[in-house]
ZAMARGU-4260 file (C-alpha; in steps of 0.2 Angstrom, whole numbers, plus 5000, padded with zeros to 4 digits):
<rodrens>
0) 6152/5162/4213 | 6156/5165/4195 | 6144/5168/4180 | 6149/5158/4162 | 6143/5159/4144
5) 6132/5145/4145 | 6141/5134/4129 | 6129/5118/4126 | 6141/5102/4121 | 6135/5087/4112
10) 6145/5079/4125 | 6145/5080/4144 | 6161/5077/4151 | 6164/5065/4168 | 6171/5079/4175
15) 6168/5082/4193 | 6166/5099/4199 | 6179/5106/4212 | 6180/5118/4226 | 6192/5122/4239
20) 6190/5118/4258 | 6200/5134/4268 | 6197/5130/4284 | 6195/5143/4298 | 6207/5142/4312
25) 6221/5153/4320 | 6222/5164/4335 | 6233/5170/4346 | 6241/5184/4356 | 6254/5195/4359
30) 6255/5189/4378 | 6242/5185/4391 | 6237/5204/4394 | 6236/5210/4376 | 6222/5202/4366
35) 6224/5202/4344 | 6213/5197/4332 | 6214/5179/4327 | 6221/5174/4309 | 6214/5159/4303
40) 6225/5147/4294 | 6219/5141/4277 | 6216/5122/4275 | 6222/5110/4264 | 6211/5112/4246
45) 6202/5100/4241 | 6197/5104/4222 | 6186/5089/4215 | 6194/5083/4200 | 6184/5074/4185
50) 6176/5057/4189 | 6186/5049/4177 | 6202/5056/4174 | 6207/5045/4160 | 6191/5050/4150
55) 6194/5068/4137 | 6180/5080/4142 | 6172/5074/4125 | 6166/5055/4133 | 6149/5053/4133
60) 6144/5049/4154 | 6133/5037/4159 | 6120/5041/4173 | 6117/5026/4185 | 6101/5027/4195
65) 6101/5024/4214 | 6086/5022/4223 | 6078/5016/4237 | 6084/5006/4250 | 6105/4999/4249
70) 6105/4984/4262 | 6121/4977/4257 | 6136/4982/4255 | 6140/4992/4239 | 6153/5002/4231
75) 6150/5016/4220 | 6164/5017/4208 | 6172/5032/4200 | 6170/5028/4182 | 6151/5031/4184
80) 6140/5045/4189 | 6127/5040/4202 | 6114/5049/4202 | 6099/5049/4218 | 6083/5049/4211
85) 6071/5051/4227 | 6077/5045/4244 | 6091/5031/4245 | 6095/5024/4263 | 6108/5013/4267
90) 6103/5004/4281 | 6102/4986/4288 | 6122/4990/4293 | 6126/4990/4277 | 6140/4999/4273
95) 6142/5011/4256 | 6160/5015/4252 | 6163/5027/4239 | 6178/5029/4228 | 6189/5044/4227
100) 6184/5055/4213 | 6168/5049/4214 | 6152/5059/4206 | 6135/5059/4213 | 6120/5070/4205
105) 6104/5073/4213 | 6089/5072/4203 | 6076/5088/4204 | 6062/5086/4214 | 6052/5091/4229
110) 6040/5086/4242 | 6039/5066/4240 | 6051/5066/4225 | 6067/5073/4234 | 6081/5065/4229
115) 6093/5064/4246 | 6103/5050/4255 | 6102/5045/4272 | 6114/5034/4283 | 6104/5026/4294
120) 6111/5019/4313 | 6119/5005/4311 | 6125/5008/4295 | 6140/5014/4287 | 6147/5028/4273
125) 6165/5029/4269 | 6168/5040/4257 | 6187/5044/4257 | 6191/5056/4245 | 6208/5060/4241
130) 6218/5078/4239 | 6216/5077/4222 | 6201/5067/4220 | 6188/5072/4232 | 6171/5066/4230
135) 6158/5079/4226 | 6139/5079/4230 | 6128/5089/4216 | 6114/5092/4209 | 6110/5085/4190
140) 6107/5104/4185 | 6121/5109/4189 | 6131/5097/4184 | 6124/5095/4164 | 6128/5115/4164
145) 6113/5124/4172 | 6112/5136/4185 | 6123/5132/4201 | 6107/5139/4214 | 6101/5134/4229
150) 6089/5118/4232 | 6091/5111/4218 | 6092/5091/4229 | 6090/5086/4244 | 6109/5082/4254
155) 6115/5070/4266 | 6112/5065/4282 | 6118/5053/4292 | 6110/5045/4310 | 6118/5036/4323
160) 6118/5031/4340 | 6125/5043/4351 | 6110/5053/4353 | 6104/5060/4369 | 6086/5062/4377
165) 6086/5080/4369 | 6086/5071/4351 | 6071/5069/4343 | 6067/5058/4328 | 6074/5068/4311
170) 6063/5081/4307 | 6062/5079/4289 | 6058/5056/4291 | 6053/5054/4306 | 6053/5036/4304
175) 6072/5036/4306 | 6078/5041/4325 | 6093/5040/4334 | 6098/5029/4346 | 6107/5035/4364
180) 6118/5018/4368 | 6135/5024/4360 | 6144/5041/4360 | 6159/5031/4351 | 6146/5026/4338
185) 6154/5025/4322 | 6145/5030/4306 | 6159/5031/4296 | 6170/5040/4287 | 6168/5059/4276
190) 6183/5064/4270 | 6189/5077/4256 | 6171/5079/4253 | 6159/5093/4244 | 6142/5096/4245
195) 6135/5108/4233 | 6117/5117/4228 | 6107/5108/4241 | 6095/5109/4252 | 6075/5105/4251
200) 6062/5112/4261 | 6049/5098/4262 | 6037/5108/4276 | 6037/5121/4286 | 6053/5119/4298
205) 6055/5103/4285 | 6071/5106/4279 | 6086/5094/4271 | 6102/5102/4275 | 6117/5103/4264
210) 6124/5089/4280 | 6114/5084/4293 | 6120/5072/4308 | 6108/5066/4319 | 6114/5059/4335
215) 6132/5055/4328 | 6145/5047/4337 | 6164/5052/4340 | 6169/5038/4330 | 6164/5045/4314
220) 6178/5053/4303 | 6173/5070/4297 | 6187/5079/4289 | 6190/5093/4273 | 6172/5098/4272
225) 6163/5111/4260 | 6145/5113/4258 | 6141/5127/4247 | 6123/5136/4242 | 6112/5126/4254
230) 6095/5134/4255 | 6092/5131/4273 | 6107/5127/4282 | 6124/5120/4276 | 6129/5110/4291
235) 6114/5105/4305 | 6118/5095/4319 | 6106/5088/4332 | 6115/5081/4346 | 6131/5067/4346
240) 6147/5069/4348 | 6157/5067/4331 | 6172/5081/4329 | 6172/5091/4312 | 6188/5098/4305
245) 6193/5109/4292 | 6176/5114/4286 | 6174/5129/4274 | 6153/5133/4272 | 6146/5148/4262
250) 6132/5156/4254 | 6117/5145/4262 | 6100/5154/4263 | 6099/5150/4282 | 6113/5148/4295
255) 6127/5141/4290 | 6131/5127/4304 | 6119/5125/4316 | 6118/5115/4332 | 6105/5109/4342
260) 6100/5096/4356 | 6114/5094/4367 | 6129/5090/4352 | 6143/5091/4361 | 6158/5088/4350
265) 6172/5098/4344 | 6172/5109/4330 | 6191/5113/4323 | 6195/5124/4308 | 6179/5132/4302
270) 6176/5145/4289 | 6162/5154/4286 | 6159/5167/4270 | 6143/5172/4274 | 6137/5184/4262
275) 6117/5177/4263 | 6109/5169/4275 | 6104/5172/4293 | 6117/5166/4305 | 6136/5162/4305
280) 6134/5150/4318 | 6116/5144/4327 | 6113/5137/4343 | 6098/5128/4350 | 6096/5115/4363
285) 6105/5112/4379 | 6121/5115/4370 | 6139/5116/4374 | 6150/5112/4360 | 6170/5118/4358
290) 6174/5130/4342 | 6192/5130/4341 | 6201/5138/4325 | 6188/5147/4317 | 6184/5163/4303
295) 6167/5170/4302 | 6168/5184/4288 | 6149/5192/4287 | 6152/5203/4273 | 6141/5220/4271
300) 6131/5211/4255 | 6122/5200/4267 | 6113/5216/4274 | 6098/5209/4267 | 6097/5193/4274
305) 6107/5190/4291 | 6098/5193/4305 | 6104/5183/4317 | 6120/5189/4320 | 6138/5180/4319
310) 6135/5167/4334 | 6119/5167/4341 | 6112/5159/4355 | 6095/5153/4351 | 6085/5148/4367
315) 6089/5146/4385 | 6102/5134/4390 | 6116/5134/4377 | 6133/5138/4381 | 6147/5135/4369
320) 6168/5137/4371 | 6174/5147/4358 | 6194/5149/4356 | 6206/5157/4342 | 6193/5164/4328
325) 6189/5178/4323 | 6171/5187/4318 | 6173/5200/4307 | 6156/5209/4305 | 6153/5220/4293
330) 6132/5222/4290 | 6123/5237/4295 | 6112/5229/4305 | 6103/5229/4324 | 6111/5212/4324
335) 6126/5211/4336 | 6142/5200/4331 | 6137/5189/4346 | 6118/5188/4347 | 6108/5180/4363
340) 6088/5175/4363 | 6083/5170/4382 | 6096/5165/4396 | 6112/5157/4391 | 6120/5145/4401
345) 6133/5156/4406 | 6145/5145/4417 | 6147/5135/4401 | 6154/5147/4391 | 6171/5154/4388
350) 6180/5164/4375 | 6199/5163/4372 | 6210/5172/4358 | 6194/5177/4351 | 6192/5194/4343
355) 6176/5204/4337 | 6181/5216/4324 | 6170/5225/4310 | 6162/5239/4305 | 6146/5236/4313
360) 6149/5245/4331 | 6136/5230/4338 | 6147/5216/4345 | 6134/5209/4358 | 6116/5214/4359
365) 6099/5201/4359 | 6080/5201/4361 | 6070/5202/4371 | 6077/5213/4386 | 6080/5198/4396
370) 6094/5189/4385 | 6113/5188/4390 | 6119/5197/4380 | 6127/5209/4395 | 6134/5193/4403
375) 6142/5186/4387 | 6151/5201/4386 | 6158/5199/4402 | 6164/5183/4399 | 6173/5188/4383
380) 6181/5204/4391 | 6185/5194/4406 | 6198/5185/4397 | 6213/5196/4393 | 6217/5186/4377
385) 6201/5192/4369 | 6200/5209/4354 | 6184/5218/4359 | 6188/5236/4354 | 6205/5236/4365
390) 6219/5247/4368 | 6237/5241/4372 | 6253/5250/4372 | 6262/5250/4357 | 6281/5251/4350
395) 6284/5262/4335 | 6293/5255/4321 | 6302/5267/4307 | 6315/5269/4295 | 6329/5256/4292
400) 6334/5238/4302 | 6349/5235/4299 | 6355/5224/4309 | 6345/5206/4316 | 6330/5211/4326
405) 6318/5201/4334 | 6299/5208/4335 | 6292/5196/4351 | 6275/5190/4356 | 6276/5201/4371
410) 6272/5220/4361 | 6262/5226/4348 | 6273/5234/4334 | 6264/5247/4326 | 6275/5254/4309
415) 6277/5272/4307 | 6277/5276/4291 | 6289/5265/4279 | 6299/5252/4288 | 6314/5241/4278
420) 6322/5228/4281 | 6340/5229/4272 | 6360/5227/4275 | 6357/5208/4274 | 6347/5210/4291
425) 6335/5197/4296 | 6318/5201/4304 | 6312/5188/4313 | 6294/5188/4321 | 6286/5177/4334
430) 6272/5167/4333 | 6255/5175/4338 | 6263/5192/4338 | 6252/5208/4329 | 6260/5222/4319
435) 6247/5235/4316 | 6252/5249/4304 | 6249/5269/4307 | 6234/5279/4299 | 6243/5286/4283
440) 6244/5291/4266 | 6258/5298/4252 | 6274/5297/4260 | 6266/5295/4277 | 6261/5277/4273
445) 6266/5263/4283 | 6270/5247/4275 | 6287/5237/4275 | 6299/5231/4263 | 6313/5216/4265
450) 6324/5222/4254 | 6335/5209/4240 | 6349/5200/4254 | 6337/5204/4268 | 6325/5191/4276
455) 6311/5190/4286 | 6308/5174/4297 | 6287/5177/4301 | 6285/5159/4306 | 6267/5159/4315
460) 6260/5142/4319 | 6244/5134/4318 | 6236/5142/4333 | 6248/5156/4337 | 6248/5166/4318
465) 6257/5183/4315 | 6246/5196/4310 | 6248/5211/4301 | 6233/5225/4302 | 6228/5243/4302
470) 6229/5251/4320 | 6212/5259/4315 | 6204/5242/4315 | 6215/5234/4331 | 6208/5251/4342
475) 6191/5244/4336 | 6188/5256/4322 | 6179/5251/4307 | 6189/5236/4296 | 6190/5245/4280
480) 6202/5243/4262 | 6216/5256/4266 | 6222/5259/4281 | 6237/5255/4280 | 6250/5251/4265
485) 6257/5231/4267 | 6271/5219/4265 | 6283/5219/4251 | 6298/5206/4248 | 6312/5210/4235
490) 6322/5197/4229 | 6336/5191/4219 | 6327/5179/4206 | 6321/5193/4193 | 6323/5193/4176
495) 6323/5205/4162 | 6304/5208/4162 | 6307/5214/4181 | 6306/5235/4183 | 6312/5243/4199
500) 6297/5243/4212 | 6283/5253/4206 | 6279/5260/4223 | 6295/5265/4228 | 6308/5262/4214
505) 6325/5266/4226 | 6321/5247/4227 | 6326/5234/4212 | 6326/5215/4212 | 6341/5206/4205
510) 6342/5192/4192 | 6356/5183/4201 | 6347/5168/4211 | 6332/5159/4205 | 6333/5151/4221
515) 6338/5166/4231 | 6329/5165/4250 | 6319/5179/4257 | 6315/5171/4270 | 6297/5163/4278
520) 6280/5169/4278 | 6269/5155/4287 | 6253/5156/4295 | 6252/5176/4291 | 6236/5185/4291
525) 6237/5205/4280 | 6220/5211/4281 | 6213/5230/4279 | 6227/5235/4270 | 6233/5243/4252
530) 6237/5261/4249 | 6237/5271/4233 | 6253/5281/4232 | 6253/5290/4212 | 6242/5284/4198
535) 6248/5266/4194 | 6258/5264/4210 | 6245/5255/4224 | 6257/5246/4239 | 6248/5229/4239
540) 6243/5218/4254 | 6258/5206/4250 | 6269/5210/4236 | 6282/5201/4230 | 6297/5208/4217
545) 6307/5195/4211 | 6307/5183/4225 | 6316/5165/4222 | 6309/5148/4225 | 6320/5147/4241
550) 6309/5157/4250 | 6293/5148/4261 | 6276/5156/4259 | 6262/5145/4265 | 6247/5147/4276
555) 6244/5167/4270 | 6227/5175/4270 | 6225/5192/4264 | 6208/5201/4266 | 6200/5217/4261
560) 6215/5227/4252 | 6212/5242/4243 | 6221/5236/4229 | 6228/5219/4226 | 6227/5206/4239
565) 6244/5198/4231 | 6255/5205/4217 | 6270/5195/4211 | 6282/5204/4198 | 6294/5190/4192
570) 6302/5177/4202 | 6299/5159/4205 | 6292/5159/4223 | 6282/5144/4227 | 6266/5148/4238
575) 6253/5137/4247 | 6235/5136/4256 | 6231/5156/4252 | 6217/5162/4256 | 6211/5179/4246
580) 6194/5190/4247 | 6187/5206/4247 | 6198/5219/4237 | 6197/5232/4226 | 6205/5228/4211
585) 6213/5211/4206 | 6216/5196/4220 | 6231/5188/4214 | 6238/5196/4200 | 6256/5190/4193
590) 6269/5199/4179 | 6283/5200/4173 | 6285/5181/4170 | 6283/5175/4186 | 6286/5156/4184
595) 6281/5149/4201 | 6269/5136/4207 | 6252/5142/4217 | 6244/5128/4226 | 6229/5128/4236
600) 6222/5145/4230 | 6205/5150/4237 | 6198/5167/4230 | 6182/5173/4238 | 6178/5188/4227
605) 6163/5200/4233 | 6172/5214/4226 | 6187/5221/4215 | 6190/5217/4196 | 6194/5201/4193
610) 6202/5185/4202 | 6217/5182/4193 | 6225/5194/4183 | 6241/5191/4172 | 6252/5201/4160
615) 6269/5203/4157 | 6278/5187/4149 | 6270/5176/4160 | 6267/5157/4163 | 6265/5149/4180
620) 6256/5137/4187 | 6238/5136/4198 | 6238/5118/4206 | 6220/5115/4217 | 6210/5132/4216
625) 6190/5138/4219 | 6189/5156/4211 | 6172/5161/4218 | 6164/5176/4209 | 6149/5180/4219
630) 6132/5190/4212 | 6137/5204/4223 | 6152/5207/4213 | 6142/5214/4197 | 6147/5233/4202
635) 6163/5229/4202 | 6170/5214/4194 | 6174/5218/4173 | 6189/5208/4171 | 6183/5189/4174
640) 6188/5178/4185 | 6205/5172/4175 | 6210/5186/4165 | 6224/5185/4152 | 6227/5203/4152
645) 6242/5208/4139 | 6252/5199/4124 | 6263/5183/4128 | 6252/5175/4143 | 6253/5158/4146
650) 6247/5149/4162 | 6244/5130/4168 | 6228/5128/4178 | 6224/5109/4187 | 6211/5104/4199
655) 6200/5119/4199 | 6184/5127/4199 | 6178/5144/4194 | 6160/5149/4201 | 6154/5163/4191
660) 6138/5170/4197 | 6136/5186/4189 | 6121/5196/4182 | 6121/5192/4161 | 6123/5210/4161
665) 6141/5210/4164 | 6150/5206/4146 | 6166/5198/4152 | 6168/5179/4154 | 6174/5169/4166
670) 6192/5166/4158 | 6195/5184/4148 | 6206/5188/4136 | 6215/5206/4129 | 6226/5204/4114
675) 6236/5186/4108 | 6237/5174/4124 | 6254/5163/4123 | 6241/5145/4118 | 6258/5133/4114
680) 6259/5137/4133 | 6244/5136/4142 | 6234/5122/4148 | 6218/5117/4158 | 6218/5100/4167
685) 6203/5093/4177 | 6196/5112/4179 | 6176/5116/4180 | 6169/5132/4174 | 6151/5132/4179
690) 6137/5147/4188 | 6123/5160/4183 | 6132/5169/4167 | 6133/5161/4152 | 6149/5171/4148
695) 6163/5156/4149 | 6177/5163/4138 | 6176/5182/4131 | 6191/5193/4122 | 6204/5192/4109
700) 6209/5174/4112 | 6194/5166/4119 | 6193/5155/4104 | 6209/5146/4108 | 6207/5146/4125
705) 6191/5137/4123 | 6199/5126/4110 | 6211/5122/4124 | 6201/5121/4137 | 6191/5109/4127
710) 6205/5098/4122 | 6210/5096/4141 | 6209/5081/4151 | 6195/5080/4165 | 6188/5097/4161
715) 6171/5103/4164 | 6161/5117/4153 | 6143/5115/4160
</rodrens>
C-alpha cells in the first residue's frame, strides 16, 4: 500500500477510492507426463472511480446516514455518500440496489456500535458495478484522508437459504440463521465490487469479515471482487453453494478466504498477496469446495504472521479440488505450502495443474503426527500434471531461429544462453507450454530477443498459459530475482529518443511503422527473472524497444525480477490486464517517448524502487490501475510510487488508485518529481492517492503536479 503527505483540503472530494481486482487463475502443462507451474491470468481491473464524476474534486460531499433496519425497497444513488452508522439490515425481502460508482463509508466503532450491513434470507443486494464505476465499500477514516489500516468498520455479510445442517446461526448476530430449503437461493447480485479496511472483532472468535456468506445459494452473482486490509479474514464463507469469480484478496490479519461447514461451491480466478496474515486459504467443516484458476503468492515479509501455511486443512473431514494455480511460498517458516490438522477427507481431494514452488523447502507437512499431510502428498504427485520439485527432459535452445519454428506443448524448452528470433522468422509457442532459462550470467545468460521484422505468436489461453521461468526454480530450487535473463521484443515504431538496446546494442529498433506487429504475448507468465549484464545494462523480465501498436500484449504477469518487471523504450504498444510484483528496481518503467495505452495495471510492490518510473520524452497513458506500496517496501522503495524521473515527462493517469503505506521516515511521495515535468501534458482523472505516509507529492515539480492533480475531475487527495 502506498504512504502519502497527508494534505488537509477544505473540501472533501466525492471521489471514490479505486483498486484493481487481478484475478488468479492459469494452469497448464506441457503434456500429461510433464507438470509446469501454473500462470495465473490477471482479471479484468476494476478501479473505483469518484462517486460523482461530474462533480471537480473541490465539491463539498454530503454524508447520508443509513441505519437500522431497510424493509423496503431502496436505492442508494451515486450522487451521495452513504455512510453505515451501526448495523443496517435489509430484510423483510427487501431488495437494496446500489448504483454503479456508488460510495458507502463505515462509521468508527466497536462492540455494540459497529457499523456493518447484513442481507438477511429472503432479501436481496444488487450492487452492480461497472468496469469503470465499481462501487466501493470503506471506512469514514479512510475516506476523509486518514490512515487506510485494518478494522477500522465492520463489512458485509449476506445470508441465505442454502445452508446445510453443518451451518450454524452467524457467529457475530446470532439472531440471524440460514435457512437449508434452497441451494438455488438467490441473494443477489455483487459485481465490480471493493471492500476495504474492514473487519471488527466483536468477541473472542466474534469477528466481521471483509465478506461473509452464510449459507448462500448458487443463484447469487459474485463476480470482480477485492477485499483489502480486513483484520480477521477478507472473504469467510460458511456453507452454501454460491460460485465466486475473479477475486483478488490481500493484506488481511487473518486468512485470507476461508471456508467452513460444508460450502461447496466453486471458486474461479482467485488471487492472494499475502504478505500478513495467517493462511492463504482456510478450511473447516465437512468441506469439499473446487478452486479452479488460482495464485497464492506468500511473500517472505509475512514471516511474522503466517502460520498456517498456503492451504490448510483445518480439522478432520475437509477435502477440496484444486486445479491450475499455483502456490508460491516464500516464508521461513515450519509451515508447509499445504498444511493439514487431523484427517482429511482424502477420496475428496484432487489436484491438477497445480504447482508448489518457493523458497521454503516445506511443501506439505501438519500437526500433530497424525495429520494427512503424507497422503496429500500423494495425491498431488499422483497426478502427472502437478510441479512438486520435478525433473522432466528438456530441449536446449541457442543461438539464431531463423526460419518459422514452433516450440509445442509436448517439451520443455530450456534456453541456453541468448536465443534470437531474426530473418523475419516467426516463433510460435503453444498454449500451456514452459520455457525455462539456463543458470547464467555475463555472456552466459539466457534470455531471448525477437528481433525488428521478426515475431513471436505466444498465444496461451485462459487455462493453458505460456510460461517463461528459471530452470533453478522448475527443478524445485528456490524462486529467486535472477536466475535467468527475460524476454525482449524490438520493433519498428521507434523514434528519435530510441538508442540501440542497452543490453546488447547489435540490436536497434527502427522508426519506420508506428503500427509495426511483433507479434502476440497473451496469457504469458515471466517470473524469477532479470540479469545485470554491465553497470546500467539489466536484461529486464519483459522488455520492449520500439514495439508498434500492432502488436497484442494482454493477460502478462511478471513476478520477482532482479530488475525491472517491464521496461518499454519508445513505441506505441498497447498492453492489457498486467500483473507486476516483487522486483528490484522499478515495476513498469517507460522511456524514450513511449506513447502507448496501459490498461489494467496492477502493481503489488513489496520491494524495488518505485512503481512507475518514467524519463526520456515521455507521455502515455495509465487507464484502470492499483499501485500498492506496501509497509514492507521502506528498505527499498526511494523513488514513489509514480516517479517523474527526468526533464519533459508528461503522463495521463484515469481510474486509479495509489496505496502508499510507508514508514514517514521515507522522504519521497507518492507521485515524485526530479527536475521540470511536461505539466501542459499531464493529467489525473478519477485517481485516489490515500495510505500511512503523509508524503503525497515530493520533488522539483510537486507543486504543479498537485495543482494538476487538484484541478482534475473525480480525484481523491485524502
Amino acid at each position: 500500500m502506498n504512504k502519502f503527505k497527508l494534505i488537509t483540503l477544505s473540501l472533501v472530494t466525492a471521489t471514490a477510492i479505486g483498486f484493481s481486482g487481478c484475478g488468479g487463475g492459469g494452469g497448464g502443462t506441457t503434456d500429461t507426463t510433464t507438470p509446469i507451474p501454473d500462470t495465473t491470468t490477471p482479471t479484468p481491473d476494476t478501479t473505483i472511480p469518484d462517486a460523482n464524476t461530474t462533480t471537480p474534486n473541490t465539491a463539498t460531499v454530503t454524508k447520508t446516514d443509513l441505519s437500522g433496519d431497510i424493509t423496503a425497497d431502496m436505492t442508494l444513488t451515486a450522487d451521495k455518500v452513504w455512510r453505515l452508522n451501526g448495523l443496517v439490515t435489509v430484510t423483510n425481502g427487501a431488495t437494496l440496489t446500489i448504483e454503479p460508482g456508488t460510495v458507502i463509508i463505515g462509521k468508527s466503532g466497536t462492540g455494540a456500535a459497529t457499523s456493518y450491513m447484513i442481507i438477511d434470507k429472503g432479501a436481496k443486494i444488487i450492487a452492480d458495478g461497472t468496469f469503470d464505476k465499481p462501487i466501493v465499500f470503506m471506512s469514514e477514516t479512510a475516506y476523509d484522508g486518514g490512515a487506510d489500516e485494518w478494522g477500522q468498520w465492520g463489512g458485509l455479510t449476506l445470508i441465505g437459504k442454502a445452508g446445510n445442517s453443518q451451518v450454524q446461526p452467524y457467529e457475530v448476530n446470532p439472531a440471524f440463521t440460514a435457512d437449508s430449503t434452497d441451494l438455488a437461493d438467490n441473494s443477489g447480485v455483487l459485481r465490480n465490487v471493493k471492500i476495504l479496511n474492514s473487519g471488527i472483532t466483536m468477541e473472542v472468535d466474534k469477528e466481521v469479515n471483509g465478506l461473509s456468506m452464510v449459507g448462500v445459494g448458487s443463484g447469487t452473482v459474485v463476480e470482480n471482487i477485492t477485499v483489502n486490509k480486513s483484520d480477521d479474514d477478507c472473504i469467510e464463507i460458511w456453507g452454501g453453494t454460491v460460485n465466486l469469480t475473479n477475486v483478488d484478496v490481500s493484506e488481511c490479519s487473518d486468512d485470507h478466504f476461508d471456508i467452513d461447514d460444508g460450502y461447496s461451491g466453486t471458486v474461479t480466478n482467485l488471487t492472494i498477496h499475502q504478505t500478513t496474515g495467517n493462511s492463504g486459504i482456510e478450511m473447516s467443516g465437512n468441506t469439499v469446495a473446487t478452486f479452479d484458476n488460482f495464485d497464492i503468492y506468500v511473500a517472505s515479509s509475512a514471516a511474522n504472521t503466517a502460520k498456517e501455511g498456503a492451504i490448510y486443512f483445518k480439522k478432520d473431514g475437509i477435502g477440496g479440488h484444486f486445479k491450475n494455480g499455483t502456490v508460491i511460498y516464500d516464508i521461513n517458516s515450519t509451515y508447509a505450502a499445504v498444511y493439514s490438522v487431523g484427517t482429511a477427507d482424502i477420496a475428496n481431494t484432487s489436484f491438477t495443474n497445480v504447482s508448489l514452488i518457493g523458497s521454503n523447502p516445506l511443501k506439505f507437512n501438519g500437526d500433530p503426527a497424525g495429520n494427512s499431510a503424507t497422503d496429500l502428498q500423494t495425491v498431488f504427485t499422483s497426478d502427472t500434471t502437478n510441479k512438486l520439485n520435478a525433473t522432466v527432459a528438456k530441449t536446449d535452445l541457442s543461438g539464431d531461429i531463423t526460419a518459422d519454428m514452433t516450440l509445442t506443448a509436448d517439451k520443455v524448452w530450456r534456453l541456453n544462453g541468448l536465443v534470437t528470433v531474426t530473418n523475419g522468422a516467426t516463433l510460435t509457442i503453444e498454449p500451456g507450454t514452459v520455457i525455462i532459462g539456463k543458470s547464467g550470467t555475463g555472456a552466459a545468460t539466457s534470455y531471448m530477443i525477437i528481433d525488428k521484422g521478426a515475431k513471436i505468436i505466444a498465444d496461451g489461453t485462459f487455462d493453458k498459459p505460456i510460461v517463461f521461468m528459471s530452470e533453478t526454480a522448475y527443478d524445485g530450487g528456490a524462486d529467486e530475482w535472477g536466475q535467468w535473463g527475460g524476454l525482449t521484443l524490438i520493433g519498428k515504431a521507434g523514434n528519435s529518443q530510441v538508442q540501440p538496446y542497452e543490453v546488447n546494442p547489435a540490436f536497434t529498433a527502427d522508426s519506420t511503422d508506428l503500427a509495426d506487429n511483433s507479434g502476440v504475448l497473451r496469457n504469458v507468465k515471466i517470473l524469477n527473472s532479470g540479469i545485470t549484464m554491465e553497470v546500467d545494462k539489466e536484461v529486464n523480465g519483459l522488455s520492449m524497444v520500439g514495439v508498434g501498436s500492432g502488436t497484442v500484449v494482454e493477460n502478462i504477469t511478471v513476478n520477482k525480477s532482479d530488475d525491472d518487471c517491464i521496461e518499454i523504450w519508445g513505441g506505441t504498444v498497447n498492453l492489457t490486464n498486467v500483473d507486476v510484483s516483487e522486483c528490484s528496481d522499478d515495476h513498469f518503467d517507460i522511456d524514450d517517448g513511449y506513447s502507448g495505452t496501459v490498461t489494467n495495471l496492477t502493481i503489488h510492490q513489496t520491494t524495488g524502487n518505485s512503481g512507475i518510473e518514467m524519463s526520456g520524452n515521455t507521455v502515455a497513458t495509465f487507464d484502470n490501475f492499483d499501485i500498492y506500496v506496501a509497509s514492507s517496501a521502506a528498505n527499498t522503495a526511494k523513488e514513489g510510487a509514480i516517479y517523474f524521473k527526468k526533464d519533459g515527462i508528461g503522463g495521463h493517469f484515469k481510474n486509479g488508485t495509489v496505496m502508499y503505506d510507508l514508514p514517514s521516515t521515507i522522504t519521497y511521495g507518492a507521485i515524485h518529481s526530479r527536475n521540470n515535468a511536461d505539466i501542459a501534458n499531464t493529467s489525473f482523472e478519477n485517481v485516489s492517492l490515500i495510505g500511512s505516509n503523509p508524503l503525497k507529492f515530493t520533488g522539483d515539480s510537486a507543486t504543479d503536479l498537485q495543482a494538476v492533480f487538484e484541478n482534475g475531475v473525480g480525484n481523491k487527495l485524502n
